[in-house]
C-alpha positions as CSV (number, residue, x, y, z in Angstrom):
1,X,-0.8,64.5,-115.4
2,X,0.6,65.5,-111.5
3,X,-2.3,65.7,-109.9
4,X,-0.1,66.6,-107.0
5,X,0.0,70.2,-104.7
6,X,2.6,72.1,-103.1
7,X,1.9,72.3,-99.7
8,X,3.4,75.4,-97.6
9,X,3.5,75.5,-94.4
10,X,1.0,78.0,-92.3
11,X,2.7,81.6,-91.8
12,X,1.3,84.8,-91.1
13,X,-2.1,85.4,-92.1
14,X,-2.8,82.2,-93.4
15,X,-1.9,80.8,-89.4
16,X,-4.2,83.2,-87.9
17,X,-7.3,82.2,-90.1
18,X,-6.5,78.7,-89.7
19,X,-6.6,79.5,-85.4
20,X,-9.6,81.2,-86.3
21,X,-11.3,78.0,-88.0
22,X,-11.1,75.5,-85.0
23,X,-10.3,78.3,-82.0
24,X,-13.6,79.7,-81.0
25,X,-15.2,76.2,-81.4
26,X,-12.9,75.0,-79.2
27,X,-13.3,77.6,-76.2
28,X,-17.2,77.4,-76.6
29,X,-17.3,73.6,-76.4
30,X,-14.7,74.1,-73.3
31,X,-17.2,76.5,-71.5
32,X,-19.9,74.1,-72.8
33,X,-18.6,70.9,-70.9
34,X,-17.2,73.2,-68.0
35,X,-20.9,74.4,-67.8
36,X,-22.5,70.8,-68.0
37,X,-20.1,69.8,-65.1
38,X,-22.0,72.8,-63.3
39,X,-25.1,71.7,-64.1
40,X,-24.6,68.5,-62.7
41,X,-23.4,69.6,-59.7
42,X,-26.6,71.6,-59.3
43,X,-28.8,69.1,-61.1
44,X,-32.0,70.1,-58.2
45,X,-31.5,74.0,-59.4
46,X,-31.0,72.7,-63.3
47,X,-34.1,70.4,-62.8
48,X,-36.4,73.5,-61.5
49,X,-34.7,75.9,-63.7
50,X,-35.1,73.7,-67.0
51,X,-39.2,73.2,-66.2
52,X,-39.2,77.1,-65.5
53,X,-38.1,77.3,-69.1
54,X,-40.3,74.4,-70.6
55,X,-43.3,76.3,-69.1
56,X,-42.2,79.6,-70.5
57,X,-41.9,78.0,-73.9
58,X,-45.2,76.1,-73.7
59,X,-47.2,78.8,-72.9
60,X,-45.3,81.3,-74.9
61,X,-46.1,78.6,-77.9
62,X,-49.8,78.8,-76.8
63,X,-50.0,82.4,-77.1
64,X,-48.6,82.1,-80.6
65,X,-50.7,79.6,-81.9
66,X,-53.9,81.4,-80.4
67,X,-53.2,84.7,-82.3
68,X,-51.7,82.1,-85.3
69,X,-55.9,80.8,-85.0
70,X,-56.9,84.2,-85.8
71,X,-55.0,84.8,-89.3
72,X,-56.1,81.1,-90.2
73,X,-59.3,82.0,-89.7
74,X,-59.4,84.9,-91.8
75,X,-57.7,82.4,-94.8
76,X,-60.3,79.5,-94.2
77,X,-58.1,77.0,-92.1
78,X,-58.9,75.2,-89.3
79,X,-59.4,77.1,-86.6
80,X,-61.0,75.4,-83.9
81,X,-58.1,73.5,-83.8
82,X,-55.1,75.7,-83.6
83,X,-57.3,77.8,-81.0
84,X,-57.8,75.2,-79.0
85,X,-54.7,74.1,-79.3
86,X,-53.0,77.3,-78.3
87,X,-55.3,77.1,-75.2
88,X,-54.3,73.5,-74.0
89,X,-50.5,74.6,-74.2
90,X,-51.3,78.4,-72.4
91,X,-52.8,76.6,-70.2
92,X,-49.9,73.9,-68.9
93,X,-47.8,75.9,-69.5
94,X,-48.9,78.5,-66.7
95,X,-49.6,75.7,-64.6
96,X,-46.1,74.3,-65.1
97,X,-44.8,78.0,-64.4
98,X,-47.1,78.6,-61.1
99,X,-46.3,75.2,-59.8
100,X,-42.7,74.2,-61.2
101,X,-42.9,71.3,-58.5
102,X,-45.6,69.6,-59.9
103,X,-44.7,70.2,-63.2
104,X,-41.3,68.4,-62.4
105,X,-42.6,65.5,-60.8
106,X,-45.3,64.8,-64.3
107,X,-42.0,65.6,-66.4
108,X,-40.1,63.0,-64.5
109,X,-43.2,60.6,-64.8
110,X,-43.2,60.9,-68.3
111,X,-39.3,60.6,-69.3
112,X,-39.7,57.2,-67.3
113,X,-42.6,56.0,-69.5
114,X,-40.7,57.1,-72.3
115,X,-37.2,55.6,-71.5
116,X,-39.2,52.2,-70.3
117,X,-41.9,52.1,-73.9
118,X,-38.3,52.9,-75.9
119,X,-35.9,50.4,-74.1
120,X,-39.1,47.4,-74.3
121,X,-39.1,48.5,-77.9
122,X,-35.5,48.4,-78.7
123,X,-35.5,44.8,-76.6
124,X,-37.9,43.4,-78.5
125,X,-37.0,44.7,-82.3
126,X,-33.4,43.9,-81.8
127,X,-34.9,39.9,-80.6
128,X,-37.3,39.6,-83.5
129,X,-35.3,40.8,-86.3
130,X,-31.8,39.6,-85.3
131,X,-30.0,42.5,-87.8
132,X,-26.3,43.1,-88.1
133,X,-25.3,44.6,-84.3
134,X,-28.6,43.5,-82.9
135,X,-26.6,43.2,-79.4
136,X,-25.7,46.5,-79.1
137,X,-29.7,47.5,-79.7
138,X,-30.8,44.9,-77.2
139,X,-28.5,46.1,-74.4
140,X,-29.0,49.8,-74.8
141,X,-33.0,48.5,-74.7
142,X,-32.1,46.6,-71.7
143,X,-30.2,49.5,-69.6
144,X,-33.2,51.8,-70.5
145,X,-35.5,49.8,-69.2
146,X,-33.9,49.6,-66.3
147,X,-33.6,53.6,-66.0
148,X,-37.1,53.4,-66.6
149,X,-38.1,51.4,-63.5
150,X,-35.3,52.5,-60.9
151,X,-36.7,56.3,-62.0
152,X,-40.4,55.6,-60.9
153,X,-39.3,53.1,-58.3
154,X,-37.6,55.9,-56.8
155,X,-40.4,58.7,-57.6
156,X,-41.1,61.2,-56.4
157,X,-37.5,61.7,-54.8
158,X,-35.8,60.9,-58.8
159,X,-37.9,64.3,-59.6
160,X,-35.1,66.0,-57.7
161,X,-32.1,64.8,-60.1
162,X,-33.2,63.5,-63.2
163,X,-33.9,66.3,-65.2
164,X,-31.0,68.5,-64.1
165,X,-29.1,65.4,-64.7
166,X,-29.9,64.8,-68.3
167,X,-29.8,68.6,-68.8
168,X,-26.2,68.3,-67.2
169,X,-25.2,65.4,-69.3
170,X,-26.4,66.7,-72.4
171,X,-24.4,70.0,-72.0
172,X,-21.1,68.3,-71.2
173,X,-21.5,65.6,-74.3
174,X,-22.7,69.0,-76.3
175,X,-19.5,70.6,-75.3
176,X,-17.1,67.4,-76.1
177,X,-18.2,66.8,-79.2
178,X,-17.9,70.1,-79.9
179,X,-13.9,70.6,-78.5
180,X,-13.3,66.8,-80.6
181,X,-14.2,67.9,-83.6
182,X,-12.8,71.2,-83.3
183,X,-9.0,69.6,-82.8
184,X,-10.0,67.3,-85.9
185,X,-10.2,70.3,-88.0
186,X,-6.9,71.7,-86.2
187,X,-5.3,68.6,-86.9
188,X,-6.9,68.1,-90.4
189,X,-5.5,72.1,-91.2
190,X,-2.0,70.7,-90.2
191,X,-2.3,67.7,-92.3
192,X,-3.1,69.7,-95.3
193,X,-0.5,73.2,-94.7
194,X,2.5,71.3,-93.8
């Protein structure tokens, strides 16, 4: 039994839906990393405008669980608390919008917790259990610890960049990925049409 196909090549039609498969992936990812380069350049303005965002959300979110309260109510949930919930993120979340400063500095204060309590757990998992790679765990645990102190050594000034430069980062990566696997599939089209 020939399990074998007949590939033709790409021609016509057939070349314009395969452009149309792994094209428009590839342009957005290019605006994507061309934007993260932007935003790193302007990491102060991506920092203020990204906690500008994070309070809209949060007390957008707030609204929407206080009026969420409501209905459960009516149905017998717990209402006390989704209300007071709803309340706690309203709340922060205005205050993060009215004072984008402050709300910037507590972000910062709490991605350096977090990239400290991660990296000393990474550190000390990848120690204790010894697992296949464990160097790999222990030195990303390491270099996060370190973030973790050089960003609240340096607080209130890493307020400034850190944000915007995470933002910035993530964007570009977003946008690479994106334009990689979007030649894959080119190249993966080719493979299989010629």
């Amino acid at each position: 039994m020939d399990t074998s196909f007949k590939r033709e090549p790409l021609t016509g039609e057939r070349s314009k839906a395969a452009s149309a498969a792994w094209g428009p992936p590839f342009v957005l990812g290019l605006l994507m990393a061309v934007l993260g380069f932007v935003a790193l350049g302007a990491s102060f303005l991506t920092s203020l405008v990204s906690v500008i965002l994070f309070g809209a959300l949060l007390a957008g979110t707030g609204i929407a669980e206080i009026v969420s309260s409501f209905r459960v109510r009516k149905a017998g949930g717990p209402f006390w608390l989704y209300l007071l919930s709803g309340v706690l993120s309203t709340v922060v979340g205005f205050f993060v919008l009215v004072y984008p400063a402050a709300g910037l500095g507590a972000l910062t204060l709490l991605l350096a917790g977090y990239f400290f309590a991660s990296g000393l757990f990474h550190v000390v998992t990848s120690l204790m259990d010894r697992y296949p790679q464990w160097g790999w765990d222990c030195a990303y645990g390491v270099i996060s610890i370190a973030l973790g102190v050089i960003v609240m050594a340096q607080w209130p000034v890493s307020a400034v960049w850190l944000v915007g430069t995470l933002v910035g980062i993530s964007i570009l990566m977003r946008g690479i990925a994106l334009m990689a696997g979007s030649l894959e599939l080119r190249k993966g089209l080719r493979r299989v049409t010629t």
